[in-house]
N, C-alpha and C positions, 0 to 999 in steps of 0.2 A: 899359504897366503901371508903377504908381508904383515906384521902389525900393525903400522898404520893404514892399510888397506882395511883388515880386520876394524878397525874403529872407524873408518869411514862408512863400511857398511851398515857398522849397526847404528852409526846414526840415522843414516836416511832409515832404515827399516823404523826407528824408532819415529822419526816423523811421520814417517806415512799409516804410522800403525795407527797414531792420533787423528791423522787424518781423516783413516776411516771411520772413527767413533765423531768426526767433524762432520760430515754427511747424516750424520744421524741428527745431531742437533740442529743445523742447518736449516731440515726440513722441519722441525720443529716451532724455531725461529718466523719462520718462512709463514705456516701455516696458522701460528699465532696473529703476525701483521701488525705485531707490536712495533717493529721499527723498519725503515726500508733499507733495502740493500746499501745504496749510496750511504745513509749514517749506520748502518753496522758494520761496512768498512772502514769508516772516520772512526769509529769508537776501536778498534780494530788495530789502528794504525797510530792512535792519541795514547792506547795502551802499550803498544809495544816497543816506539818511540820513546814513552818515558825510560822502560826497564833496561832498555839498550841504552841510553844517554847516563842512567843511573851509574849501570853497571859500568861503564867508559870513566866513572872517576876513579874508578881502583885498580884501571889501567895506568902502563903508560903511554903517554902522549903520541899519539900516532897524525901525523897531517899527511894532507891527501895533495898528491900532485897537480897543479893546476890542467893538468891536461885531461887530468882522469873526473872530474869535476862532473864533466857535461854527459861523457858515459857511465858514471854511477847514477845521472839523473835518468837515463836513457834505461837501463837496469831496472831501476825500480819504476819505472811507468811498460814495461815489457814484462817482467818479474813478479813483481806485488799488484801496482793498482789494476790493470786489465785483468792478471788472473782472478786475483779475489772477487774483484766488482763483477765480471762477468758470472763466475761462478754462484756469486750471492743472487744476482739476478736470475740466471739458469732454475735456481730451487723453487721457485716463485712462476715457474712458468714449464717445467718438463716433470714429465713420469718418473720415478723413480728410478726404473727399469729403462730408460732412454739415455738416463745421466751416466748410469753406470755404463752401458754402451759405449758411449760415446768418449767417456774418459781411456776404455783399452787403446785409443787412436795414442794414445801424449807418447807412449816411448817409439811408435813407429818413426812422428813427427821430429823425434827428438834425434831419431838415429839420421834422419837426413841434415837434422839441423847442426848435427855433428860433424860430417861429413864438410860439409861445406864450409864453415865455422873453424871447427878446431883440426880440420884435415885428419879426424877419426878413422879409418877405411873401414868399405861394410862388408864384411868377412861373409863367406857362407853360415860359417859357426852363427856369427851374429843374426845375420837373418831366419837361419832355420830359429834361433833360440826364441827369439820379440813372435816366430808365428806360433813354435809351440805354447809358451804362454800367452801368446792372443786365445787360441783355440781354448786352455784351462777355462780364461776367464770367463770365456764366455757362456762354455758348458756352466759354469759353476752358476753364472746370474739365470740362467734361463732353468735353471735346476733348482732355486732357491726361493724359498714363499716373500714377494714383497705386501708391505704394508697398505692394507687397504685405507680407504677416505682421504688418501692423497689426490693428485692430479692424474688422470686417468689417461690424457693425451699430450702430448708435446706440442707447444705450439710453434709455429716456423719460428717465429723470434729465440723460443729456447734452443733449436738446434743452433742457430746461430751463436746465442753466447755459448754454449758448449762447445763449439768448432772452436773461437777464438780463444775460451781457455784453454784448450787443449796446445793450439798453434801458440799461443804467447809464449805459455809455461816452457813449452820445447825450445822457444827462441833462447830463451833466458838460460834454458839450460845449455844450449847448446854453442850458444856468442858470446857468454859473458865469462867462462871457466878461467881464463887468466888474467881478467880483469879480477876478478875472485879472490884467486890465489896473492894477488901481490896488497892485501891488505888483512888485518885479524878478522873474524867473522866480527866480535863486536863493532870493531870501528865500519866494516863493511855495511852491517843491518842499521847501525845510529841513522847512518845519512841516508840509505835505503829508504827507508819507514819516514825520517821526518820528510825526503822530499813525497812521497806518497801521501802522506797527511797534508802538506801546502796545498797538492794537485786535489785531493778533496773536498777541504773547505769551504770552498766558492760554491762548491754544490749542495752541501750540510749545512753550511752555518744556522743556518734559520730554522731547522728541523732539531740541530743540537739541542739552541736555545728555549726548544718552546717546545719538546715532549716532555711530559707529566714520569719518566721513573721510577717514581713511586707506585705508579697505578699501573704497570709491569709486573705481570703476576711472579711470583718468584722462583718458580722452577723454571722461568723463562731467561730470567736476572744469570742462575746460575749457570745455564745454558752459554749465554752472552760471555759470563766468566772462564766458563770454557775454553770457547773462542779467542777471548783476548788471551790470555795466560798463555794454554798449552799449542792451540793449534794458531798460534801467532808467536807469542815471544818463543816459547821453544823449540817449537818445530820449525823453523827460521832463524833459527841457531843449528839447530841441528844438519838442514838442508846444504846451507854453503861450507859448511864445517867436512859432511861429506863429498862435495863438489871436488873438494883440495884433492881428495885421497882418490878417488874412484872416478872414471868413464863418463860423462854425458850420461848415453847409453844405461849405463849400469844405471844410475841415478834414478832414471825415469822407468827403469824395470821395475824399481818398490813401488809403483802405480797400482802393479797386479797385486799388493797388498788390501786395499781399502776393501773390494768386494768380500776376500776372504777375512778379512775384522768381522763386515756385515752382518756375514753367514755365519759366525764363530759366535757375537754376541746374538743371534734372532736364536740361535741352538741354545743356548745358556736359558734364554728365558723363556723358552717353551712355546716358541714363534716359527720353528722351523724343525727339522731333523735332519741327524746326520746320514745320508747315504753313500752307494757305492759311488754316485755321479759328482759328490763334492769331493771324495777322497781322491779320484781321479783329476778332477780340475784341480785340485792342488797340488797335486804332485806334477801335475803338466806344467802349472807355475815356474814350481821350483825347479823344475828340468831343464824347463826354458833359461831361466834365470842363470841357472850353472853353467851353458852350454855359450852363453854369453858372454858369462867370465873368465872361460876357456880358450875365448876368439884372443889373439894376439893385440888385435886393437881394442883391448879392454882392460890391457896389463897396467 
């Protein structure tokens, strides 16, 4: 594997691996109802916006095409606000065990999104690889203790945002790779994140101005911190950073990461155990995964 292949990997690995401890807090978030979906995206997006504009002064000056203007607005309303908003909303309204489901769909979604998009071909390698790790994953969530006192039934509406995060995510990964490529990831995410923060506003303003903060219990706060820091500014650093290097495809294979985070921290804290049926869903994972990066149109 070329080196810079090797570091686009492990960026997305490393995004997605936040990601999964992002699901964790989420429902957290969610089930507290300290703030709504709509303002924990604005605050989300107010965070990550700053850190990227920050960081953009100790760049150099990069301007953006006037042609390219209206498809990086296009980007991040495909990209950011439908995934996250959907997503935020899904927590607040599906089983835990229905989310997880329905997130294995994002790199099937992603391999056609490919296809069409970036003229990707869907190899047999590729396809046999996206079914062997669909089948992991799903052994693994159906094999795995979730958390009781959550939402015990999905309601139509959360399948709904789940299908469309699933479809956005895949669009974004799959139409936008060389619009991507022909800008730094900083200057990429600055304008990403603020046009997502404008597309927000209208709908938070009045929710920003007038929730109490302080009276946010504080494991909730740092929860929140989370979210804005890691599974925002960096993991959205990290994401189009590996876009450059690696496959569509490839990209949305680290999907099959969050469940096995899941499973890896409910095992650490005495939530869960390890069996023969997790060791195997993971290994089917990564089978799949390999057999993916084997296909020629994944080079």
């Amino acid at each position: 594997m070329k080196h810079d292949q090797l570091l686009g990997h492990l960026a997305v690995a490393g995004a997605y691996t936040i990601f999964g401890l992002n699901i964790v807090f989420c429902k957290d978030i969610a089930n507290a109802e300290a703030v709504s979906p709509m303002l924990l995206f604005t605050l989300r997006a107010i965070g990550a916006a700053t850190l990227f504009w920050l960081l953009s002064l100790f760049q150099p000056k990069e301007p953006i095409a006037r042609g390219d203007i209206g498809l990086i607005m296009l980007a991040s309303f495909v990209g950011l606000f439908v995934p996250q908003l959907t997503f935020l909303k899904a927590m607040t309204l599906s089983a835990t065990i229905d989310a997880s489901v329905m997130h294995t769909l994002s790199p099937i979604f992603t391999m056609f999104f490919a296809f069409f998009f970036a003229k990707e071909p869907i190899t047999w390698k590729k396809a046999l690889g996206v079914a062997i790790s669909f089948g992991g994953v799903l052994l693994l969530i159906f094999n795995s203790v979730h958390a009781e006192g959550g939402i015990e039934h999905t309601a139509p509406l959360g399948f709904v945002m789940l299908v469309l995060n699933s479809l956005s995510f895949a669009l974004y990964l799959g139409a936008f790779r060389k619009l991507i490529s022909r800008y730094s990831v900083v200057t990429f995410m600055k304008w990403t994140f603020l046009f997502s923060l404008i597309l927000s506003l209208p709908f938070s303003a009045r929710e920003l101005v007038s929730t109490d903060f302080a009276a946010i219990p504080h494991n909730v706060l740092w929860e929140i911190a989370y979210l804005i820091f890691f599974a925002t500014f960096v993991a959205y650093f990290l994401i189009p950073y590996g876009q450059k290097r690696i496959r569509p495809t490839l990209v949305s294979m680290y999907t099959y990461l969050q469940p096995i985070i899941a499973a890896v921290v409910s095992i650490i804290a005495g939530l869960d155990a390890l069996t023969w049926q997790k060791l195997l869903a993971t290994l089917l994972v990564f089978a799949g995964v390999a057999l993916v990066m084997r296909s020629r149109a994944a080079a």
